[in-house]
C-alpha positions as CSV (number, residue, x, y, z in Angstrom):
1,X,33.4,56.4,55.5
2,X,32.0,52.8,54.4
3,X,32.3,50.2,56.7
4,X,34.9,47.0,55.3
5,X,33.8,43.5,57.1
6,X,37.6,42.3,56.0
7,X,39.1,45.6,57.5
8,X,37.0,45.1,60.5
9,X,37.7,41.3,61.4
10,X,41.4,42.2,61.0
11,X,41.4,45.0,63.2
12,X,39.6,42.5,65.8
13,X,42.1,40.1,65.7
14,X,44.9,41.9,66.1
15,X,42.6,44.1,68.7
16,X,41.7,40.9,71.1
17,X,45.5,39.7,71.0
18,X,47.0,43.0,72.4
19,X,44.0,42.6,75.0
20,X,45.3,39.2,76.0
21,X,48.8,40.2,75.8
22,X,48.2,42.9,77.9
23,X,46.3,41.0,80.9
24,X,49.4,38.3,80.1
25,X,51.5,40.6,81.2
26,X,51.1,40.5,84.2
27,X,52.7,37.0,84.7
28,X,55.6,38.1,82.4
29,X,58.7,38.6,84.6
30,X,56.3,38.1,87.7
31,X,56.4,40.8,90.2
32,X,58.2,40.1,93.8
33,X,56.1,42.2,95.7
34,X,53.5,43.3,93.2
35,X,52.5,45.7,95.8
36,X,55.4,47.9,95.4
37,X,55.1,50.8,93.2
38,X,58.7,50.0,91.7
39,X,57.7,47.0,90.5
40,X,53.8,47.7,88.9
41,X,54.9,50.9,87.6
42,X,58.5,50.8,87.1
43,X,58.5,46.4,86.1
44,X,60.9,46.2,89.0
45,X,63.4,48.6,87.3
46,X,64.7,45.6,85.5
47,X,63.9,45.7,82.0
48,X,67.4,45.8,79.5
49,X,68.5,47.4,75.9
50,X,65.9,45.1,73.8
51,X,63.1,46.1,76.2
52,X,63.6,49.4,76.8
53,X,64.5,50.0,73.4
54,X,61.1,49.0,72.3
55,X,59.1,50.4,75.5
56,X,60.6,53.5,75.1
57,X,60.1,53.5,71.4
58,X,56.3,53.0,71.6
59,X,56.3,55.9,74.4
60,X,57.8,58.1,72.0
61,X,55.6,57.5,68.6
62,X,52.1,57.5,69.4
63,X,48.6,57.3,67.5
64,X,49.1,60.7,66.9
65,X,52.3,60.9,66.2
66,X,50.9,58.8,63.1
67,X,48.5,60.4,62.4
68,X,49.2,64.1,63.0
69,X,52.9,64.4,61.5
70,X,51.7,63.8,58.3
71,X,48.3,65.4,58.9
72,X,50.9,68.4,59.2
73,X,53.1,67.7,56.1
74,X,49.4,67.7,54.1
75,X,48.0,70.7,55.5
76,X,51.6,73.2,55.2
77,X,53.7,71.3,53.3
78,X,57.7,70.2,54.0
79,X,57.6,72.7,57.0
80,X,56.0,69.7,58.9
81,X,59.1,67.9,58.9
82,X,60.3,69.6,61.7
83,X,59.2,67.2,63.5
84,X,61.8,65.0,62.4
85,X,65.5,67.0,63.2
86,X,63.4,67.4,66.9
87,X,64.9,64.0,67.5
88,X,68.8,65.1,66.8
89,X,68.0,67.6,70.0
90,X,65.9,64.5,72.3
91,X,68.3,61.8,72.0
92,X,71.8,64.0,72.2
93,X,69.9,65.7,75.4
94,X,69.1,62.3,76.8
95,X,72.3,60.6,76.3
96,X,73.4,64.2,78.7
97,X,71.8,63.4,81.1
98,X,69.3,60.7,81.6
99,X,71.8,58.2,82.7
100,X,73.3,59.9,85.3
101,X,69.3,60.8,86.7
102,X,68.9,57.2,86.1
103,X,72.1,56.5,88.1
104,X,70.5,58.3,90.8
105,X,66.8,57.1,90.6
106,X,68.4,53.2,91.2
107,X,70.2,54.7,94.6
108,X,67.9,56.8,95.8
109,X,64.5,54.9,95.0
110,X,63.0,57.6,92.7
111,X,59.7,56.6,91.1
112,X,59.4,60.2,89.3
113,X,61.1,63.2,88.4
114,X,59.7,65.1,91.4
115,X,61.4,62.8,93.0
116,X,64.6,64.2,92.1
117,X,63.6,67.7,92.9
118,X,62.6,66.8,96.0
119,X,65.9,65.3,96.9
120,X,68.3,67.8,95.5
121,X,66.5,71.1,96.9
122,X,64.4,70.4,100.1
123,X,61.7,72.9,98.7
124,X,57.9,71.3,98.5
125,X,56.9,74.7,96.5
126,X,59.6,73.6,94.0
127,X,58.6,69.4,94.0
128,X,54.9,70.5,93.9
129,X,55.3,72.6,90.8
130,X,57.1,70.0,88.7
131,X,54.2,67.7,90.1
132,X,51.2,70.0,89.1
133,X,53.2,70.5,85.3
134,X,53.8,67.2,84.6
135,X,50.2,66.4,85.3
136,X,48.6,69.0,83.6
137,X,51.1,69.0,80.5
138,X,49.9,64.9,80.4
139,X,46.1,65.1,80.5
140,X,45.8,66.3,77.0
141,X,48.5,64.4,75.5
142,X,46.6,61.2,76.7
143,X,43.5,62.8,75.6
144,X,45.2,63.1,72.2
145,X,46.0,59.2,71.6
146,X,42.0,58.7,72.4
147,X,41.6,60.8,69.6
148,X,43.8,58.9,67.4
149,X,41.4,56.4,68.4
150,X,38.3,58.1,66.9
151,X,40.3,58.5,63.6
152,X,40.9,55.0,63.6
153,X,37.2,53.7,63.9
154,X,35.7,57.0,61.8
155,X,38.1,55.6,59.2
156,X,36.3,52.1,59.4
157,X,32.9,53.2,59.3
158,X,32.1,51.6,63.0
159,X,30.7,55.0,64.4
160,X,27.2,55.9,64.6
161,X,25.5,58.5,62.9
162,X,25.0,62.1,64.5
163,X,21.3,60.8,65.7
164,X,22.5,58.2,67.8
165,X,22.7,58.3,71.6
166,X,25.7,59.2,72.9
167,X,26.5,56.3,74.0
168,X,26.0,54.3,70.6
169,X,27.8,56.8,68.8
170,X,30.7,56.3,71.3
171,X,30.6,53.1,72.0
172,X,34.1,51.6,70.3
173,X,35.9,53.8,72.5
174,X,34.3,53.4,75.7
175,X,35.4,49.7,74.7
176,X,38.9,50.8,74.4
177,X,38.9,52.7,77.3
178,X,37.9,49.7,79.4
179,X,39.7,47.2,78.1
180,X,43.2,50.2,78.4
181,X,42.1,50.9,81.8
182,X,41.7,47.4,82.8
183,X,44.9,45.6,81.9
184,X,46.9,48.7,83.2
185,X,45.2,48.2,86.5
186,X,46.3,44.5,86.2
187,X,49.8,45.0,84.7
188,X,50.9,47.9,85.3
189,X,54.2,48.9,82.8
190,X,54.5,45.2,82.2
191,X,51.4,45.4,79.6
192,X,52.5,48.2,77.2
193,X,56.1,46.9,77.5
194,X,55.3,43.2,76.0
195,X,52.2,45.2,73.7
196,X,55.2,47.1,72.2
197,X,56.5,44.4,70.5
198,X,53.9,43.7,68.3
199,X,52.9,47.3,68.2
200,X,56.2,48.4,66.9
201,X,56.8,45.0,64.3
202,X,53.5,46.1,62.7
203,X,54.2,49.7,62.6
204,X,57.2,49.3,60.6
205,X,55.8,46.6,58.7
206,X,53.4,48.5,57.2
207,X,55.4,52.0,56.9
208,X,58.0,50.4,55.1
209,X,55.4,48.4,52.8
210,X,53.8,51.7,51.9
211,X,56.8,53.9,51.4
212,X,57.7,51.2,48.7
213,X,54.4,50.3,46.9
214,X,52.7,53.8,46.9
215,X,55.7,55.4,45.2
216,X,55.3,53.0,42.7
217,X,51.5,53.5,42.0
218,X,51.9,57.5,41.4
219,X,55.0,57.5,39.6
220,X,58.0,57.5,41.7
221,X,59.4,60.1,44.5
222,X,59.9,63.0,42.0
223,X,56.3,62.7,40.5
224,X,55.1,62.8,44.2
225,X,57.4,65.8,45.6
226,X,56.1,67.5,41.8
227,X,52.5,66.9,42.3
228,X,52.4,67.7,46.5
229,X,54.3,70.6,46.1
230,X,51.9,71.8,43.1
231,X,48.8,71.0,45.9
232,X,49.9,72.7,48.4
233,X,50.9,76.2,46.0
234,X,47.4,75.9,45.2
235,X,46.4,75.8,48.4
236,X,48.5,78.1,50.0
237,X,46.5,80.8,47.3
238,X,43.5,80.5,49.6
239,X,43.4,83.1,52.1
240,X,41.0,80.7,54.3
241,X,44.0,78.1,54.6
242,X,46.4,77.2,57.2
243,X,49.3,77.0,54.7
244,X,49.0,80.4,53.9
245,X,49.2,81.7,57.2
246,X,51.2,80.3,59.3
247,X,54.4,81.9,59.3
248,X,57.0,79.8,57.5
249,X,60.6,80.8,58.6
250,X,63.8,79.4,59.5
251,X,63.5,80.7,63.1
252,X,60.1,79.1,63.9
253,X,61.2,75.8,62.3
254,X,64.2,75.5,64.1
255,X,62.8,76.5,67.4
256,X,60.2,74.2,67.1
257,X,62.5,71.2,66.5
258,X,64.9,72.5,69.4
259,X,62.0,73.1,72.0
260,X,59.3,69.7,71.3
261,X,63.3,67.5,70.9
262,X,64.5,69.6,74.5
263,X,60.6,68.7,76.3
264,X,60.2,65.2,75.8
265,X,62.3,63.4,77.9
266,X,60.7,65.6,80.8
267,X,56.8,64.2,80.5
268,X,56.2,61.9,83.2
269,X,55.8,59.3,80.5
270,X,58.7,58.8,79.1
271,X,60.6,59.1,82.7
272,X,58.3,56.4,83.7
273,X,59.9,54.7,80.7
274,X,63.4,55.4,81.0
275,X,63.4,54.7,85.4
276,X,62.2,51.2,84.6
277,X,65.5,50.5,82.7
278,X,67.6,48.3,84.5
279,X,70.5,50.9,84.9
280,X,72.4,53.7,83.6
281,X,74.4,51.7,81.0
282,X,71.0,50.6,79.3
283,X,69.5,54.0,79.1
284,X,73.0,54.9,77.6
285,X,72.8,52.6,75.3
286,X,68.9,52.9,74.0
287,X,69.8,56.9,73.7
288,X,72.7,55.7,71.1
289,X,70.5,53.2,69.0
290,X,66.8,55.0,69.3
291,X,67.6,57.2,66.3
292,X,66.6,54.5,64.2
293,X,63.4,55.5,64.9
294,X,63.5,58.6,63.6
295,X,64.3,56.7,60.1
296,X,60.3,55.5,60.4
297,X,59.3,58.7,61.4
298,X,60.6,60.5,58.3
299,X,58.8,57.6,56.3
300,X,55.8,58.3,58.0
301,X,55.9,62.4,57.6
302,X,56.2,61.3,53.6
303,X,52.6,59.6,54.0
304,X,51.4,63.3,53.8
305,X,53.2,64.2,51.0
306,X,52.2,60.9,48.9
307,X,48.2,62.2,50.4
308,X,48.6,65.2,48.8
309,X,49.9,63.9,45.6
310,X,46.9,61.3,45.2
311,X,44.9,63.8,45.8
312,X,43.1,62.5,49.1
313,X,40.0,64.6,50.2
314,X,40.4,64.3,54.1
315,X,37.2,63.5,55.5
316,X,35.5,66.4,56.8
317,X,38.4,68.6,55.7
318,X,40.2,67.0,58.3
319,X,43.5,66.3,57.5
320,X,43.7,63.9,60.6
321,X,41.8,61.0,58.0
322,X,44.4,61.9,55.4
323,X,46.6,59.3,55.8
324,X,43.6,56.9,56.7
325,X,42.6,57.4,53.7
326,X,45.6,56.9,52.0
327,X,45.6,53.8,53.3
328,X,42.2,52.7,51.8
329,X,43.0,54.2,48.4
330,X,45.9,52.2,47.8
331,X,46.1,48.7,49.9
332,X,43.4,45.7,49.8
333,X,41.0,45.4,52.9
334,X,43.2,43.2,54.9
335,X,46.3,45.2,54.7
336,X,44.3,48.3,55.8
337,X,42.9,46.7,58.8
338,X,46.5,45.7,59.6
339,X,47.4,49.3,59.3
340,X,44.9,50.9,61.6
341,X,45.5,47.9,63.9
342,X,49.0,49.3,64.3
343,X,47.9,52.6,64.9
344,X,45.4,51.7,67.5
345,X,48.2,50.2,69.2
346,X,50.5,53.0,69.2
347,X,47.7,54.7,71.2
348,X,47.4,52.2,74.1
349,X,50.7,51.7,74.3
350,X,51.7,55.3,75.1
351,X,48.1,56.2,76.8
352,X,49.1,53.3,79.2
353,X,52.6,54.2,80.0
354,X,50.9,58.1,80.5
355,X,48.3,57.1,82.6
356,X,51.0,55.4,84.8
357,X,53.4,58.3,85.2
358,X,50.8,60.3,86.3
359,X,48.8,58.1,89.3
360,X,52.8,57.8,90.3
361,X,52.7,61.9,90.7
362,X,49.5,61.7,92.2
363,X,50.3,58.6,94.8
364,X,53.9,59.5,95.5
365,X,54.2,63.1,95.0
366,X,50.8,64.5,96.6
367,X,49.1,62.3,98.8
368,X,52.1,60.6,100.2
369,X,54.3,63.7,99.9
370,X,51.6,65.8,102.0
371,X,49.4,63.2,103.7
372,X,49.9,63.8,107.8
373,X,49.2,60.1,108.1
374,X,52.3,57.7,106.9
375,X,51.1,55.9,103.7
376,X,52.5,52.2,103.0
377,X,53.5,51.0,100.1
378,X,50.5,48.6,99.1
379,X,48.7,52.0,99.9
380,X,50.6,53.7,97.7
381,X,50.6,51.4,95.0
382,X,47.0,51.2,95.2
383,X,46.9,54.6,94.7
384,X,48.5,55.1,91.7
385,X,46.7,52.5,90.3
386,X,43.2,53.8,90.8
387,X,44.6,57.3,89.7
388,X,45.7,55.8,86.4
389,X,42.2,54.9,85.7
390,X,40.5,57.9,86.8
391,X,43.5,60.1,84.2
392,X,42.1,58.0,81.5
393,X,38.6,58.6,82.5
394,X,39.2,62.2,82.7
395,X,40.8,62.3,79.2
396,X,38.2,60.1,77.3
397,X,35.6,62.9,79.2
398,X,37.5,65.7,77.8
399,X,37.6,63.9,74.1
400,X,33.8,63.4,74.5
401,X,32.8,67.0,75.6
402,X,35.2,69.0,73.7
403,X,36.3,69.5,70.5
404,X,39.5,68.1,69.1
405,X,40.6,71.1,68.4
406,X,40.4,72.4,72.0
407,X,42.4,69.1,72.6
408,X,45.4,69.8,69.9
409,X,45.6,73.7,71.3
410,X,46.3,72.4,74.9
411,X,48.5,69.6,74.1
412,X,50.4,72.8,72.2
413,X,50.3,74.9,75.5
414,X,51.1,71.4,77.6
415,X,54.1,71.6,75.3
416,X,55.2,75.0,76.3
417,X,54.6,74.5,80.2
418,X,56.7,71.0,80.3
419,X,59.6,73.1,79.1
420,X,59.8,75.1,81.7
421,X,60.8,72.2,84.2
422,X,64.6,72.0,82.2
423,X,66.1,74.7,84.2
424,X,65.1,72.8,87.7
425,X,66.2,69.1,86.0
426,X,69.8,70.2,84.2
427,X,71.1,72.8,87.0
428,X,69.6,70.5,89.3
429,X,72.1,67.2,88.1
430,X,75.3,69.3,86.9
431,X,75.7,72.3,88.9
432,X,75.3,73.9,92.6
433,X,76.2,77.8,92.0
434,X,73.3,78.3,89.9
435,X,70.7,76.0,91.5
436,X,68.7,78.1,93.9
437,X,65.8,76.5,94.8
438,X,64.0,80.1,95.1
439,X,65.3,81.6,91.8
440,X,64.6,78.2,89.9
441,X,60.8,78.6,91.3
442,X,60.4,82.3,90.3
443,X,61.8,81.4,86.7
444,X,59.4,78.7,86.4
445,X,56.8,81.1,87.3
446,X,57.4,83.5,84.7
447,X,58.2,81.3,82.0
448,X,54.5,79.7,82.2
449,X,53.0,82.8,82.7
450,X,54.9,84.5,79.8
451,X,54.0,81.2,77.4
452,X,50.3,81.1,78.5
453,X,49.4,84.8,77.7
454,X,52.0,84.7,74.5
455,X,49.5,81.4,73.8
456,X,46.7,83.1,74.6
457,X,46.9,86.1,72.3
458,X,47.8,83.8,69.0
459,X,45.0,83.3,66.9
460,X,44.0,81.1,63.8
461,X,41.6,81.0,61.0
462,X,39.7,78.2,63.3
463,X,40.3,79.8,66.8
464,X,40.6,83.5,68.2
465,X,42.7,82.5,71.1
466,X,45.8,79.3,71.8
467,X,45.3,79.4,67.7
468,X,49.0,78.2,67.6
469,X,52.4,77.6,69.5
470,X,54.4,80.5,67.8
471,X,54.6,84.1,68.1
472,X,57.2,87.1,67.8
473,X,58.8,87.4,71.5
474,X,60.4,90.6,73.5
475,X,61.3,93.5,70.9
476,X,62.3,90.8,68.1
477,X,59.9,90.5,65.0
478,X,60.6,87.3,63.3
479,X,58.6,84.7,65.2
480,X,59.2,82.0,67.0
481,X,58.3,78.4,69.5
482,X,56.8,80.6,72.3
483,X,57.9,77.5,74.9
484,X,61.8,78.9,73.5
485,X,61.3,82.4,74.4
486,X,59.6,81.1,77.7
487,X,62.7,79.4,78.8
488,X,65.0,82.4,77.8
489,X,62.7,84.3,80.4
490,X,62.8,81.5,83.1
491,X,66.8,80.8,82.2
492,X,67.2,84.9,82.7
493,X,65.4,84.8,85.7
494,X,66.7,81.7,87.1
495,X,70.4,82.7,86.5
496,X,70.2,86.6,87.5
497,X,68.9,85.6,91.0
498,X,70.9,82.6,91.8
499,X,73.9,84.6,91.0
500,X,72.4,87.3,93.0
501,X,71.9,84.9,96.2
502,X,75.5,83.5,95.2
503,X,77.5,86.7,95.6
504,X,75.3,87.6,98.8
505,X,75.8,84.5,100.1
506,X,79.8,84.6,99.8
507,X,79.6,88.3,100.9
508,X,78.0,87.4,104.1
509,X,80.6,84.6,104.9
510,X,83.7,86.3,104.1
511,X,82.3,89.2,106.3
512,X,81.3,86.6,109.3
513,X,84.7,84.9,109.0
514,X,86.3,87.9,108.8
515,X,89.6,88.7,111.8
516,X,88.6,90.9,114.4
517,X,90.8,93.7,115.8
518,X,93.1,93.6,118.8
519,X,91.3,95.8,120.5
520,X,87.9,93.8,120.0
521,X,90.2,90.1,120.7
522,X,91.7,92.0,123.9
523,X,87.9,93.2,125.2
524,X,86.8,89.6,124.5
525,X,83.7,91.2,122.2
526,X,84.9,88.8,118.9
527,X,81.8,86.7,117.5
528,X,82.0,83.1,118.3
529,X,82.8,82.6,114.1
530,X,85.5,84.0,114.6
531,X,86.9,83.3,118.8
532,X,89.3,80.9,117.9
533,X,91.2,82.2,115.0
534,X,94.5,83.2,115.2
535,X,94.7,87.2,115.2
536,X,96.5,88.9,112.8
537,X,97.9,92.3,112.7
């Protein structure tokens, strides 16, 4: 794609004020002890409804979600959308029960969710397990916003031909990963929460702008809907497409909504976000009003619909550029660089916030948690901060040496493994018969073992194996989210034994408290349960 000096020198701008903003930050609500992890990673645990609302709103839609929501709607049609009912699931679960977790993360000093486990069952297998998923289930969902990133400068025409050096041809990210690496160091939570201001303004500046004007450029919304729907029939004729094979049911689309809505609030992310509320009340409050969002994210799902109508030619054949390109087609140079300004920012913001949920894991959950030596708090702090660069080096290496598509297929099996942590969170806040700390381990087990070989055996037109996130579980033939049928497994599992270990358990007392008989009271040969009870005859 052409380079655009006006698109460029916009982007810039915009670009060196959310760098300044975010090395601000750090003298925004000044820390106390800035060498606490509560208050780099967590802002002090004082930020209120507007904050949160916005910092947990620029945790939630990211670079990609920008880019690949409507990338979905232009490569299969109105089946992407099921991205947008996910959020009906996220924020009723949320309202369940993040505030009374929150409630408990402001008594008890939680910095993460493992935290929590590690509190309520005394078992380091279990804590180490939510640790190791949270981490692995984040690496490629950071490693996704970096590639948001590439479709950004691809789309202006800043990256070097295929004969460059490496290092030229990936130069404007290595930029943005030092500049993102450097002001979280610095600010901690504190940067992407003031960066989410602006990040968010311009985001629904410009989605609202084009939902209005490109309408009116290709005839209105039944034109559009007429002429998508027309592509994507065509399309769906090819035998080599993705619209014609993915299987398109009622089952898969609404296990997809129910399973990506049910894992989100479970990534270390967005509990990072949500613990640095300022209390339950807040969270309650943000889980009431964040819907909104979901309003922008339907606008943005029509950008592939309005792609496929002007009949955009993705670069590549990726349908990543198609909204990109969009962009290009139908706004002057200045808007556009305005545009991709926004969606650089919605990967920062996110990548930031992920980078500091997992160096908290890392610092508070595995080194500090198993370190034979006591670890202070500056120690710990310092930590987590180090680890949050070394995440993002980690994901920009696995953007660099693999293919994107390697990316997307273990963000998709990242997906399926976060799930399985529900079973441990839910039984773990609302009930104590079925909250074994052995069974919930064993049904974790099986549910990511079931969901990684179910993954593995799925294949695509573009890959043999992890080809996609849904198959036909058990003895059932209509397909569905394979993280669903995972957590049936773990739930069956988790359930079976704990009620298992409950009866036992009540068995054994009844039969230790049970009254002995005279003659065993009159031989003095009663168990010391049961010496001074009165006998009964």
């Amino acid at each position: 794609m052409s380079f655009n000096g006006v698109t460029f020198g916009v982007f810039m701008v915009l670009f060196v004020l959310v760098t300044g903003m975010g090395f601000v930050a750090s003298r925004w609500r000044r820390a106390k002890n800035e060498h606490q992890l509560d208050e780099w990673a967590l802002g002090g645990r004082g930020f209120g409804g507007f904050i949160t609302w916005f910092l947990l709103g620029g945790d939630l839609y990211s670079a990609y979600t920008l880019i690949a929501v409507p990338a979905a709607i232009f490569s299969i049609g109105a089946f992407g959308f099921y991205a947008v009912p996910n959020a009906v699931v996220l924020y009723s679960l949320g309202f369940l029960f993040l505030p009374r977790l929150v409630r408990l993360a402001h008594e008890k000093g939680y910095v993460t969710l493992t935290d929590f486990v590690n509190d309520r069952f005394q078992s380091p297998a279990l804590g180490l397990a939510i640790t190791l998923t949270g981490l692995l289930a984040t690496l490629p969902y950071l490693a996704l916003q970096l590639v948001g990133l590439e479709v950004v400068f691809a789309s202006m025409g800043i990256q070097a031909g295929p004969t460059a050096s490496w290092i030229v041809r990936d130069l404007p990210l290595f930029i943005a990963f030092g500049v993102l690496a450097a002001y979280t160091y610095s600010s901690g939570i504190r940067a992407p929460a003031l960066i989410a201001f602006l990040k968010d303004g311009l985001t629904y500046i410009v989605v609202i702008v084009a939902v209005i004007v490109i309408p009116i450029k290709l005839g209105g919304f039944g034109q559009i809907f007429a002429d998508a729907g027309a592509a994507i029939a065509e399309r769906t004729n090819s035998p080599d497409s993705e619209a014609a094979t993915i299987s398109v049911n009622a089952s898969v689309y609404m296990t997809l909504a129910l399973g990506s809505g049910m894992a989100f609030f479970l990534y270390p992310h967005a509990i990072t976000g949500v613990f640095a509320a300022r209390g339950a009340r807040t969270v309650r409050r943000n889980m009431s009003v964040l819907p909104i969002y979901t309003v922008l994210l339907g606008f943005v799902a029509l950008l592939g619909m309005m792609a496929l109508a002007a009949g955009v030619k993705p670069l590549n054949g990726n349908p990543q550029f198609a909204v990109p390109q969009l962009l290009q087609q139908m706004f002057p140079s200045w808007f556009v660089g305005v545009a991709y300004a926004a969606i650089a920012m919605s990967a920062l913001v996110p990548a930031a916030i992920m980078a500091i949920g997992a160096g908290n894991l890392v610092s508070r959950n595995i080194i500090r948690q198993f370190s034979r030596s006591e670890t202070t708090s500056r120690r710990e702090t310092e930590i987590s901060k180090v680890v949050s660069v070394l995440v993002k080096l980690g994901a920009l290496v696995f953007v660099l040496t693999l293919d994107s598509q390697f990316a997307l297929n273990f963000q998709l099996l990242g997906g399926i493994w976060i799930l399985q942590t529900i079973p441990t969170v839910l039984l773990g806040l609302f009930t104590e018969r079925f909250a074994d700390k052995r069974a919930l381990l064993a049904g974790w087990a099986v549910g990511i073992a079931y969901g990684t070989i179910a993954a593995y055996n799925v294949s695509s037109p573009k890959a043999s194996h992890f080809g996609g996130s849904t198959a036909a579980p058990f003895f059932l033939s209509s397909p569905m989210y394979i993280a669903i049928s995972a957590l049936i497994l773990n739930l069956v599992v988790t359930l079976v034994w704990s009620g298992i270990t409950s009866t036992l358990r009540r068995t054994r007392k009844v039969s230790t408290t049970a009254p002995v008989s005279p003659e065993s009271a009159a031989s003095g040969t009663e168990n010391n349960s049961t010496a001074n009870a009165p006998a009964t005859h």
